[in-house]
GUKOLPA-999797 format. One line per 3 residues: number of its first residue (from 1); their letters; for each residue x, y, z of C-alpha. Coordinates in pm, whole numbers, plus 50000, padded with zeros to 5 digits. Layout:
// residues N
NUM> A> X,Y,Z ~ ... $
//
This chain:
// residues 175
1> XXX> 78251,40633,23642 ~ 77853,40659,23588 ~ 77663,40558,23346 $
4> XXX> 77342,40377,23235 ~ 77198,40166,22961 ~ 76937,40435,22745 $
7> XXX> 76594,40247,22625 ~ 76610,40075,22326 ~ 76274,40069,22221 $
10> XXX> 76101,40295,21937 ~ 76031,40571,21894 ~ 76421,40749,21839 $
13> XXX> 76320,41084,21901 ~ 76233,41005,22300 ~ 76580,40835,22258 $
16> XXX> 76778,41116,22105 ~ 76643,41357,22347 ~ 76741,41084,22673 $
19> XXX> 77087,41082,22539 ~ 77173,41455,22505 ~ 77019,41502,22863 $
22> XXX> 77280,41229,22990 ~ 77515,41405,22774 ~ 77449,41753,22940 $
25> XXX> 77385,41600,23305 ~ 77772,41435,23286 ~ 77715,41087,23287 $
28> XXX> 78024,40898,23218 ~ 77876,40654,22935 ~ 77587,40472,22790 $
31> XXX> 77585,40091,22725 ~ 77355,39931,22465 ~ 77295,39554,22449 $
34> XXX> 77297,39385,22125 ~ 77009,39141,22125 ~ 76672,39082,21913 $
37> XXX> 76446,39043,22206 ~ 76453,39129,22574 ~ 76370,38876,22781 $
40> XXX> 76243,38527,22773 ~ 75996,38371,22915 ~ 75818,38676,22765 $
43> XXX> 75503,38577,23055 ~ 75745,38796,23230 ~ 75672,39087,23064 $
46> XXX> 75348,39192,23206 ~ 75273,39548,23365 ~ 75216,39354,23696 $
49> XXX> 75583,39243,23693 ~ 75738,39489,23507 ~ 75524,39836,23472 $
52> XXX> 75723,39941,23139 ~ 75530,39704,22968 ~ 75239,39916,22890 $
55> XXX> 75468,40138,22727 ~ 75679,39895,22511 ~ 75600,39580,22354 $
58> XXX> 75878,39327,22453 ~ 75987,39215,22118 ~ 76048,39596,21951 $
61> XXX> 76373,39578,22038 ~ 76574,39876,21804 ~ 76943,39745,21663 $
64> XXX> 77188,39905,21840 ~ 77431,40007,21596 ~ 77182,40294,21386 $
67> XXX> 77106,40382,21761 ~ 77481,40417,21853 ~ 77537,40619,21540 $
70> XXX> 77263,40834,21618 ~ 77373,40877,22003 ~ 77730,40949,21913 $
73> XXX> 77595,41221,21612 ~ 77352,41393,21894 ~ 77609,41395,22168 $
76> XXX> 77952,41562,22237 ~ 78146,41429,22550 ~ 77980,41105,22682 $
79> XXX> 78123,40742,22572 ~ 77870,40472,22392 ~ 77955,40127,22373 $
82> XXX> 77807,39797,22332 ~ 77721,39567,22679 ~ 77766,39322,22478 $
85> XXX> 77780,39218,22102 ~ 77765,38864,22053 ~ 77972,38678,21796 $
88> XXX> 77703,38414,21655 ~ 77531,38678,21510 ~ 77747,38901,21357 $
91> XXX> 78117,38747,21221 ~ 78441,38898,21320 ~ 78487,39114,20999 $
94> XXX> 78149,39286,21006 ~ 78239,39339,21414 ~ 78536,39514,21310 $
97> XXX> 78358,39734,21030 ~ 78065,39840,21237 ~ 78373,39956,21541 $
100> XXX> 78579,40148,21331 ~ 78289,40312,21169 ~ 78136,40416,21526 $
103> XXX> 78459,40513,21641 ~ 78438,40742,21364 ~ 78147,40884,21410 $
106> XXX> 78201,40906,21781 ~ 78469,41061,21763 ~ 78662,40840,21974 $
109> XXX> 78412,40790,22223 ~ 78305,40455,22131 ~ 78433,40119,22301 $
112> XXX> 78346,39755,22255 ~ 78216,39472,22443 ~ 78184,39121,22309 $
115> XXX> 77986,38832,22443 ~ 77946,38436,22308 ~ 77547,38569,22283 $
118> XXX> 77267,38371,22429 ~ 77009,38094,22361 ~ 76763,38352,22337 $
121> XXX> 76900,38586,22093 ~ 76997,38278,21825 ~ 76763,37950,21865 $
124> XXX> 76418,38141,21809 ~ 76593,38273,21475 ~ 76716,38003,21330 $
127> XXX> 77084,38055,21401 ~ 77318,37793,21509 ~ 77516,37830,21855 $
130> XXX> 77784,37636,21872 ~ 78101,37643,22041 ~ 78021,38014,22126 $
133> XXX> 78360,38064,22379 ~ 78533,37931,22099 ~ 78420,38164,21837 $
136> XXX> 78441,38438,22081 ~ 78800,38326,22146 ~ 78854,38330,21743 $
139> XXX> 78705,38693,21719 ~ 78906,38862,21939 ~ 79234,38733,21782 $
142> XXX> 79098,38843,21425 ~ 79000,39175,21578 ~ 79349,39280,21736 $
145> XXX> 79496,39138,21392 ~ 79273,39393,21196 ~ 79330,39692,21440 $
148> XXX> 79702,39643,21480 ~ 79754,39633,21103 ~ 79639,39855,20758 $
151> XXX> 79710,39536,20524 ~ 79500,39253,20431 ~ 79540,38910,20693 $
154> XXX> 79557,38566,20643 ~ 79452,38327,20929 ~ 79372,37946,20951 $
157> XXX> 79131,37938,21265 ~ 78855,37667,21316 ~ 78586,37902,21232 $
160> XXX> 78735,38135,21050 ~ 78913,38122,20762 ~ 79066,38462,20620 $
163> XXX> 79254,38488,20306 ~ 79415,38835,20205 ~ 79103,39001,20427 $
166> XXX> 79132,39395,20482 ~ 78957,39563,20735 ~ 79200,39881,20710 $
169> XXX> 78976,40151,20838 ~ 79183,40368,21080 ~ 79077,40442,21450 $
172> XXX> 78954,40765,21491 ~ 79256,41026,21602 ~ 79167,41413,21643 $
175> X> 79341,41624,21413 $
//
């Protein structure tokens, strides 16, 4: 399989038109990462170092999940997914939501990738990391619950506690 992560700086319409050309050249799939910011240090980002940095500033980072929805609208036969989505910033129900939306819309081309997220992408904005394995551990048992089942879940979990919690969105089957 081939594929590539697509640029996920502004503007969209240089990234709508990237996508449909990997769409139309065959390319396998397109990851997007799920971050705030690139890279840190950002003295790393100079055009000496890295020549793209003319062109973008390092901190316009687009959210992936608009982008996604936008790839998957402008594009027929390649898969999008996530790199990686980390679980400190975004909790297990709202994961689940944003999948089974962009499985919708991508007509089931879309698959997911979860990370325990990074330093950089929580600390500089406030947001606690703590015992990130364990809350990635925690999210993927709430996530099979909600994608094995249409009814509301209970679970008692050390981060997570779910009382009568839906997330009964079907995945996406043709017909």
């Amino acid at each position: 399989k081939y594929g590539l992560n697509p640029v996920e700086f502004p503007p969209v319409a240089t990234h709508r038109a990237a996508v449909q050309a990997y769409d139309q050249a065959g390319l396998d799939f397109m990851t997007y990462w799920d971050q705030h910011c690139l890279t840190i240090p950002r003295c790393l980002w100079t055009p000496d170092i890295c020549p793209a940095a003319e062109m973008f500033h390092i901190d316009s980072w687009l959210e992936p999940w608009p982008v996604l929805t936008d790839a998957a609208i402008h594009t027929e036969n390649i898969r999008i997914g996530l790199s990686a989505s980390d679980v400190t910033r975004r909790p297990p129900s709202v994961l689940a939501q944003l999948a089974l939306t962009l499985d919708h819309y991508a007509e089931g081309r879309f698959f997911l990738a979860l990370g325990a997220g990074e330093a950089k992408q929580s600390t500089p904005y406030g947001l606690v990391r703590d015992k990130p394995f364990g809350r990635l551990e925690e999210t993927l048992k709430l996530l099979k619950l909600w994608f094995n089942t249409n009814e509301p879940i209970d679970y008692d979990g050390k981060f997570y506690k779910i009382k009568n919690g839906g997330i009964s969105t079907p995945a996406f089957t043709e017909g």
